[in-house]
N, CA, C and O atoms as CSV, one atom per row, in Angstrom:
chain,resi,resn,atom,element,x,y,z
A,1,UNK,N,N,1.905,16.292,4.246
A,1,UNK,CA,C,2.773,15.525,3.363
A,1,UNK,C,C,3.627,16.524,2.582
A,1,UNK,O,O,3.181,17.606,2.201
A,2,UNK,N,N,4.889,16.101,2.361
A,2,UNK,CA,C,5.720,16.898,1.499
A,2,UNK,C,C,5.731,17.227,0.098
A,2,UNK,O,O,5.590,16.369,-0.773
A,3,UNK,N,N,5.879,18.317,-0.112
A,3,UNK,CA,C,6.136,17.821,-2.058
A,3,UNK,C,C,6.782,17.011,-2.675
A,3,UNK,O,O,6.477,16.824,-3.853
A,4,UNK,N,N,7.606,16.453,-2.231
A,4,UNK,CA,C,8.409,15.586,-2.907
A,4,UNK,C,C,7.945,13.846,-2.567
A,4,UNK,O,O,8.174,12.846,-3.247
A,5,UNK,N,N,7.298,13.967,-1.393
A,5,UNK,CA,C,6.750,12.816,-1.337
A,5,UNK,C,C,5.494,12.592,-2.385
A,5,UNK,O,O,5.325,11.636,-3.141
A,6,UNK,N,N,4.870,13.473,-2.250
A,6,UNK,CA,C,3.683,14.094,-3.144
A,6,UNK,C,C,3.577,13.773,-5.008
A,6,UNK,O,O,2.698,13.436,-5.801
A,7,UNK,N,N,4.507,13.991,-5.039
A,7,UNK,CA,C,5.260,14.101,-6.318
A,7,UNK,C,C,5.799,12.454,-6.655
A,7,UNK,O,O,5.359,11.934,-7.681
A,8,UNK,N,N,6.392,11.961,-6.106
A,8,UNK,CA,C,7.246,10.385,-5.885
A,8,UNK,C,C,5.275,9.698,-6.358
A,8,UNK,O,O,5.075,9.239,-7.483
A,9,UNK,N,N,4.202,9.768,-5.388
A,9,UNK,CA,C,2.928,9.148,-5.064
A,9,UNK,C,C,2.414,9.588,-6.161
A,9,UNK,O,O,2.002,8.454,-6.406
A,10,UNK,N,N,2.063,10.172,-7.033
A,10,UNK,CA,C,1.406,10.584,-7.879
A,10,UNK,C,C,2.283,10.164,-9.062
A,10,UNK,O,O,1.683,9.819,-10.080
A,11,UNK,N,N,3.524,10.146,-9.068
A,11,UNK,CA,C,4.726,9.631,-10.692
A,11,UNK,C,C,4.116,7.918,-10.633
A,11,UNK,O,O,3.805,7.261,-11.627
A,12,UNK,N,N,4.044,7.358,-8.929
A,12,UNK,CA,C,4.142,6.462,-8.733
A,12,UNK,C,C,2.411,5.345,-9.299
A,12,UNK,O,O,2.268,4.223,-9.784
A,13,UNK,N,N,1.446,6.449,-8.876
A,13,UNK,CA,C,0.318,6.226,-9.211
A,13,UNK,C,C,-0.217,6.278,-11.447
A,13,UNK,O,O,-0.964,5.647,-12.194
A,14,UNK,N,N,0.551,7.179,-11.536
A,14,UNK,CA,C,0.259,7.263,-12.459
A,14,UNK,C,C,0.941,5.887,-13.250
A,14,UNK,O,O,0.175,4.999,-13.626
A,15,UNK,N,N,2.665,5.745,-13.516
A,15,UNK,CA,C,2.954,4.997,-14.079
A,15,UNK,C,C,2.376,3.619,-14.030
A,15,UNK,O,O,2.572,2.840,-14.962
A,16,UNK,N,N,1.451,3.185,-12.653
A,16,UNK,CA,C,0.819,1.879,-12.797
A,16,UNK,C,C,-0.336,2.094,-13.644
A,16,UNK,O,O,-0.696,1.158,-14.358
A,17,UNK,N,N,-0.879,3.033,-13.667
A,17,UNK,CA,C,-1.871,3.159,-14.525
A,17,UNK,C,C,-1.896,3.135,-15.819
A,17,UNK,O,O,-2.909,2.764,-16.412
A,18,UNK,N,N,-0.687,3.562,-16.517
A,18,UNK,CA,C,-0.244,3.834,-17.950
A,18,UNK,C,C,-0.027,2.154,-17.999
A,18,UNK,O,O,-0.475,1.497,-18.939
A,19,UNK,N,N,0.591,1.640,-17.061
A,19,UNK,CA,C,0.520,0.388,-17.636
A,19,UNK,C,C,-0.103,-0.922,-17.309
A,19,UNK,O,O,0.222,-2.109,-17.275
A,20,UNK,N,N,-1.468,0.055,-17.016
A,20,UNK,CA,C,-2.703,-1.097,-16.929
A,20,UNK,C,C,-2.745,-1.594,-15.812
A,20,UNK,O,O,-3.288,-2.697,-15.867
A,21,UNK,N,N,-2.411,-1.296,-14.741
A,21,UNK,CA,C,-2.599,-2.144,-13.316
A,21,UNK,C,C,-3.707,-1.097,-12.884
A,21,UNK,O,O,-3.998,0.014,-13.326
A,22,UNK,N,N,-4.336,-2.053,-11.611
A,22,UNK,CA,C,-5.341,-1.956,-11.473
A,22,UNK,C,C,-4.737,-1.492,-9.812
A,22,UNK,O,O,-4.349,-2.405,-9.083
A,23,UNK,N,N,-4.705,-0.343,-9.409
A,23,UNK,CA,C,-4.543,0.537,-8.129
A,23,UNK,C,C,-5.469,0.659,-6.826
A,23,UNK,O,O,-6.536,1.260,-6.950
A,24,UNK,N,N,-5.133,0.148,-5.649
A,24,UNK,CA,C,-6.196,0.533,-4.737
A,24,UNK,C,C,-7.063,1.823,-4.128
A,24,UNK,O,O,-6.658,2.884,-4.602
A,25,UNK,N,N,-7.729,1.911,-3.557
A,25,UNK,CA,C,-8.212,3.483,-2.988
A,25,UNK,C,C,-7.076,3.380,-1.857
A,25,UNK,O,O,-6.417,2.396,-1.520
A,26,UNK,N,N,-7.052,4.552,-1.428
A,26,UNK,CA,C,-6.180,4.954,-0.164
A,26,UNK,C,C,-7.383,4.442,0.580
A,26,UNK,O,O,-8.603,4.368,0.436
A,27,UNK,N,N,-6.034,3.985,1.825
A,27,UNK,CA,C,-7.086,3.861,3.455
A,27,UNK,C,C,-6.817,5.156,4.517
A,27,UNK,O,O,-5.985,6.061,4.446
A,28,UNK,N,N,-7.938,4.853,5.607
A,28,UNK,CA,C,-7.933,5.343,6.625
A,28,UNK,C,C,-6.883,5.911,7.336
A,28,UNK,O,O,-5.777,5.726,6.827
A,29,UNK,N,N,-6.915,6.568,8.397
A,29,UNK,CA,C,-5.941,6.290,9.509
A,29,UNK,C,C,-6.316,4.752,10.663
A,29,UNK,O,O,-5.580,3.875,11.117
A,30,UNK,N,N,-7.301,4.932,10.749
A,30,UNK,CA,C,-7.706,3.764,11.713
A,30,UNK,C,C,-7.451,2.274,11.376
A,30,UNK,O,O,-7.228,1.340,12.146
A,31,UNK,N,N,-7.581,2.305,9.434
A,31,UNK,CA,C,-7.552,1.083,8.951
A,31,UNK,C,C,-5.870,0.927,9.195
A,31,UNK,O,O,-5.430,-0.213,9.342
A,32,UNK,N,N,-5.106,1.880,9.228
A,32,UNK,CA,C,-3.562,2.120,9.283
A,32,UNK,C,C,-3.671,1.333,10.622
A,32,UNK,O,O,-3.771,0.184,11.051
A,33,UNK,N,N,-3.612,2.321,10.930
A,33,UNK,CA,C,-3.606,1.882,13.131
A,33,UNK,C,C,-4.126,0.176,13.518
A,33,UNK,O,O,-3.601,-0.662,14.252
A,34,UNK,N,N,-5.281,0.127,12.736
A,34,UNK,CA,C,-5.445,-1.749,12.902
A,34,UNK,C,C,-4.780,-2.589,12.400
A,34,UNK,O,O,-4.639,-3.682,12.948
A,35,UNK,N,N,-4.028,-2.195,10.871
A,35,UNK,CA,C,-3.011,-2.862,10.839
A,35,UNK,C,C,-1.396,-2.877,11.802
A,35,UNK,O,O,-0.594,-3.798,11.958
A,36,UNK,N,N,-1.379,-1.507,12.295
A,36,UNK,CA,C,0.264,-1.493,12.932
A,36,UNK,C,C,-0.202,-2.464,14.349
A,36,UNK,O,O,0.679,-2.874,15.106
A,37,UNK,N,N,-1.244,-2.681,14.528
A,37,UNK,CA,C,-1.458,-3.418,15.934
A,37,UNK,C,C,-1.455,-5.081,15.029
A,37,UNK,O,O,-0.558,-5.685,15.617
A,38,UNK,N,N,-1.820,-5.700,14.316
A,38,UNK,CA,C,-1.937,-7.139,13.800
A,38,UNK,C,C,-0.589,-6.911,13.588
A,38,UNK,O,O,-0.040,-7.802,14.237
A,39,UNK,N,N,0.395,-6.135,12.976
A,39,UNK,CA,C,1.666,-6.834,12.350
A,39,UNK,C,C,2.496,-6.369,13.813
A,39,UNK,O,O,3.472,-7.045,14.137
A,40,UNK,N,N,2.194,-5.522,14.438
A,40,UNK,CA,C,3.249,-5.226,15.977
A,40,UNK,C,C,4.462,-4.189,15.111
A,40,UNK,O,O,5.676,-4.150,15.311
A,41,UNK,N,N,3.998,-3.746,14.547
A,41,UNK,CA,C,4.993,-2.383,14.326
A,41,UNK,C,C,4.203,-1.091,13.873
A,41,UNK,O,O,3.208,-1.184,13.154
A,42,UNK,N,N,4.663,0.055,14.303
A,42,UNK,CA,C,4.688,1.493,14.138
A,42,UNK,C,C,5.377,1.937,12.716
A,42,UNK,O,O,6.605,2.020,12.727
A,43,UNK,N,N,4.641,2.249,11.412
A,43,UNK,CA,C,5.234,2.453,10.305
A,43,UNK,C,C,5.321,3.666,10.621
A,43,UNK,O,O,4.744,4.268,11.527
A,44,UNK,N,N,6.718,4.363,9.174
A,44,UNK,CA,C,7.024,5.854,9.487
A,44,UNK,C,C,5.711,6.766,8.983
A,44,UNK,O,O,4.664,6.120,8.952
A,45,UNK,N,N,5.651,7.628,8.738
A,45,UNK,CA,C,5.049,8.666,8.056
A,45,UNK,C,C,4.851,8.848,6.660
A,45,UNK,O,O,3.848,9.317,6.122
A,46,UNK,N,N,6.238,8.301,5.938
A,46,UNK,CA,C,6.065,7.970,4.436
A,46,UNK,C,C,4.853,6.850,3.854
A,46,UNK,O,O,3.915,6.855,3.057
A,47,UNK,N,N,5.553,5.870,4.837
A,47,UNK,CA,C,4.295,4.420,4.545
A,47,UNK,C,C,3.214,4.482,4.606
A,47,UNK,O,O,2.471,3.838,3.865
A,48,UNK,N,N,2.680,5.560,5.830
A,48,UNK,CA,C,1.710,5.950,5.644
A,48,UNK,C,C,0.641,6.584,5.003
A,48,UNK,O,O,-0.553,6.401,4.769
A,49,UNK,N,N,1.510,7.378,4.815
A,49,UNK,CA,C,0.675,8.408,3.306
A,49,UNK,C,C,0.758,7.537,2.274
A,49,UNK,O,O,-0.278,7.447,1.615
A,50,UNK,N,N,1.994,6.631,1.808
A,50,UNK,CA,C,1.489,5.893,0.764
A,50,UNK,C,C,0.663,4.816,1.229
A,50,UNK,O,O,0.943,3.997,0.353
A,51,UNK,N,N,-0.333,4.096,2.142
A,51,UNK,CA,C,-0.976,3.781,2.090
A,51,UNK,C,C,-2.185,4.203,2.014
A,51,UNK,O,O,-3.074,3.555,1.461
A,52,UNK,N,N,-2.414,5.717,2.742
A,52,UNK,CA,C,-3.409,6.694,2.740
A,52,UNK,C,C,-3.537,6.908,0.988
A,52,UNK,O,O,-4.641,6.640,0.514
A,53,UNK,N,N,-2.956,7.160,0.476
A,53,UNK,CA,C,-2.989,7.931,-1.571
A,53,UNK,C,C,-3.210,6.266,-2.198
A,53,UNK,O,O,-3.985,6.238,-3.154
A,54,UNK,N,N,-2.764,5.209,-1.876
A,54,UNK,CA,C,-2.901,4.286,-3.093
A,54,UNK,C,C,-3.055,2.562,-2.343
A,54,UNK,O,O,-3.905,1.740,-2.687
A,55,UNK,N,N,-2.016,2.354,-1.298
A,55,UNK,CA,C,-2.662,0.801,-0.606
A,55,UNK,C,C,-2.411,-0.573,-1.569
A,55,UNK,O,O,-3.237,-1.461,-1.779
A,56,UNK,N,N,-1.056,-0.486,-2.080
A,56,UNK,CA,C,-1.364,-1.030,-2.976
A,56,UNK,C,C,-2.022,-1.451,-4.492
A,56,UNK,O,O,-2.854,-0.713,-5.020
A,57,UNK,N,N,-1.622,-2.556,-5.055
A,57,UNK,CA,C,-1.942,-2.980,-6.121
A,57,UNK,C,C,-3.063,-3.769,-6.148
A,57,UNK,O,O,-3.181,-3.848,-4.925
A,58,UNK,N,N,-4.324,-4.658,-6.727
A,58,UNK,CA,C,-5.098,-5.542,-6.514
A,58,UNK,C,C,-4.391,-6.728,-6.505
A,58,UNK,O,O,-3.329,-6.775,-7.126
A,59,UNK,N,N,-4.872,-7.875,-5.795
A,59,UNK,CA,C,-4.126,-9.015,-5.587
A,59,UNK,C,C,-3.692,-9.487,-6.542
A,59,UNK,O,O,-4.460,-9.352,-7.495
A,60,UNK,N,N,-2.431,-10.206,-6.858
A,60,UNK,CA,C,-2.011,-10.641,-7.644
A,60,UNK,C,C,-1.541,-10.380,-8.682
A,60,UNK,O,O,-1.272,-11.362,-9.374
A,61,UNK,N,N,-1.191,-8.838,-9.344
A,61,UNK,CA,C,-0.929,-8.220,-10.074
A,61,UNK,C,C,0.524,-7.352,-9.385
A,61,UNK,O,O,0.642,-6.878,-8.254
A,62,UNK,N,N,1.748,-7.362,-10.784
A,62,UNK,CA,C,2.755,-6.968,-10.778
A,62,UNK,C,C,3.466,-5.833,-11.671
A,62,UNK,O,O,3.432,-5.796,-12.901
A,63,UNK,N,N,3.825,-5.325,-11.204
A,63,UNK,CA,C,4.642,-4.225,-12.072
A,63,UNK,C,C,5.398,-4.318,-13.096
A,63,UNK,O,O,5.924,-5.401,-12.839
A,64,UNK,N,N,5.995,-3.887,-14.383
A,64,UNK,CA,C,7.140,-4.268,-15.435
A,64,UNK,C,C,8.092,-5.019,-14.756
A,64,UNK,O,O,8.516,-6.043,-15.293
A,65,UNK,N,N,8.591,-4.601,-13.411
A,65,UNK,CA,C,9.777,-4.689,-13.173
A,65,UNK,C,C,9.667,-6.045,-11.967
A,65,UNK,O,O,10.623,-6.273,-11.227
A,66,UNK,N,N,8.228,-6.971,-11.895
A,66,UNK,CA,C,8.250,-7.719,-11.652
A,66,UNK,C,C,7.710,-7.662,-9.798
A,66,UNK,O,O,7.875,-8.480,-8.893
A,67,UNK,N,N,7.170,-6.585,-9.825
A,67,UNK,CA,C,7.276,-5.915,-8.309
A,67,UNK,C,C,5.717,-5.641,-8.264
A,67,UNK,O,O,4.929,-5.025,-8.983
A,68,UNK,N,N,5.569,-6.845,-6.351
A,68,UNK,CA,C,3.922,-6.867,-6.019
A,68,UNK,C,C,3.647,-5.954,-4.930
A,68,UNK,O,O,4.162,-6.179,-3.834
A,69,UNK,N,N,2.737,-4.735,-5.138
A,69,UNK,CA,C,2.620,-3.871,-3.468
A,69,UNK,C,C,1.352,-4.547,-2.915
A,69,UNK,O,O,0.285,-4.416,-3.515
A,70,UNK,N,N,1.428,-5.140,-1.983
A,70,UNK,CA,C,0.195,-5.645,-1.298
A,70,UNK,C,C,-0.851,-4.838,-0.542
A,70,UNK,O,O,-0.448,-4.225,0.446
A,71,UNK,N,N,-2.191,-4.750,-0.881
A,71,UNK,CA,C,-3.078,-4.058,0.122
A,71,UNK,C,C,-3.141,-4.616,1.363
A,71,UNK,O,O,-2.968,-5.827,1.500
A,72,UNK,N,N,-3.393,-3.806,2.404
A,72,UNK,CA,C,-3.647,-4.289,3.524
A,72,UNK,C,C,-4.149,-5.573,4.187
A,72,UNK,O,O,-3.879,-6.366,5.089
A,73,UNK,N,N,-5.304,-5.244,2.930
A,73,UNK,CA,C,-6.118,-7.241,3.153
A,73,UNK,C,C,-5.710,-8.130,3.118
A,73,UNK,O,O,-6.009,-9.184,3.679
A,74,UNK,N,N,-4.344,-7.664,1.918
A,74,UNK,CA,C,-3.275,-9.035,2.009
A,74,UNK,C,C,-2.515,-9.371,2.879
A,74,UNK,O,O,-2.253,-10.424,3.460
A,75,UNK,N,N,-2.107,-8.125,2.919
A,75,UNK,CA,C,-1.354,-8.073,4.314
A,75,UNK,C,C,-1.633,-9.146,5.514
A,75,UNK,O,O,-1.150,-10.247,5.780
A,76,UNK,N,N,-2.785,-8.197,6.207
A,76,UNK,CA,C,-3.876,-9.375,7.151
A,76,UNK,C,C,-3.916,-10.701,6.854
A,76,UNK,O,O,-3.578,-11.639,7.576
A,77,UNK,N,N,-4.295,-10.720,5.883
A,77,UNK,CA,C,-4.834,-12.028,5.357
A,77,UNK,C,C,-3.410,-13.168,5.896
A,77,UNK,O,O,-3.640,-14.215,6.501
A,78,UNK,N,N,-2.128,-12.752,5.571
A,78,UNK,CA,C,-1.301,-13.599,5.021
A,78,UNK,C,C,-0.606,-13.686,6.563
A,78,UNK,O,O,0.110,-14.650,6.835
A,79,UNK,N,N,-0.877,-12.552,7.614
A,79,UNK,CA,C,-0.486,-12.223,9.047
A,79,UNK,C,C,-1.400,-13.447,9.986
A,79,UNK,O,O,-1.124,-14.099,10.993
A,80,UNK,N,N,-2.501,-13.377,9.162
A,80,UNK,CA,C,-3.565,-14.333,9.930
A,80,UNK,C,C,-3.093,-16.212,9.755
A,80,UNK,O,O,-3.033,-17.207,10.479
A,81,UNK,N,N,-2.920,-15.953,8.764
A,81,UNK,CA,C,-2.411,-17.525,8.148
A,81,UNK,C,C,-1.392,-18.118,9.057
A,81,UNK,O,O,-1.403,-19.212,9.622
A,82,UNK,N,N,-0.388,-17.034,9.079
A,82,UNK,CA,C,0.805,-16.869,10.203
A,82,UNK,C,C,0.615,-17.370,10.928
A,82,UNK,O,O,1.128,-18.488,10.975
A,83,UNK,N,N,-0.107,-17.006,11.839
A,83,UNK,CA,C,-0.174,-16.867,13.151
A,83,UNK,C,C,-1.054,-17.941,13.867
A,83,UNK,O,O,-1.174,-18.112,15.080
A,84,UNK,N,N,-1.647,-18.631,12.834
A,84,UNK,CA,C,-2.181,-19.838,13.577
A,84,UNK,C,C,-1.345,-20.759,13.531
A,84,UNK,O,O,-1.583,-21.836,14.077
């Protein structure tokens, strides 16, 4: 990973924290890879690492600026709903 990506993930991690949101653990590669097969796309390298460092926000919780990052589960979850 780059420094500057590095740097962006960590400004990015922190400021949810200063303002009280509640941050996921990073995932896998594999948990990555099972999702790019349920949604049918190949994310870049950026998306990745930010899912690897943070994965989102806990459900239902938003940023100042009104902005939801979904964990994976949601992800799934909402892919599954889809698709039936």
């Amino acid at each position: 990973m780059d420094n500057v990506l590095r740097s962006l993930l960590s400004k990015l991690k922190s400021t949810w924290n200063k303002e009280g949101l509640d941050v996921n653990i990073g995932i896998s590669d594999n948990q990555i890879e099972s999702l790019e097969k349920i949604v049918n796309y190949n994310f870049d390298e950026d998306f990745k690492e930010y899912l690897r460092q943070i994965n989102g926000l806990k459900d239902y919780e938003w940023d100042k600026e009104l902005f939801s990052f979904w964990s994976i589960d949601r992800i799934k979850s909402d892919m599954e709903n889809v698709t039936r």
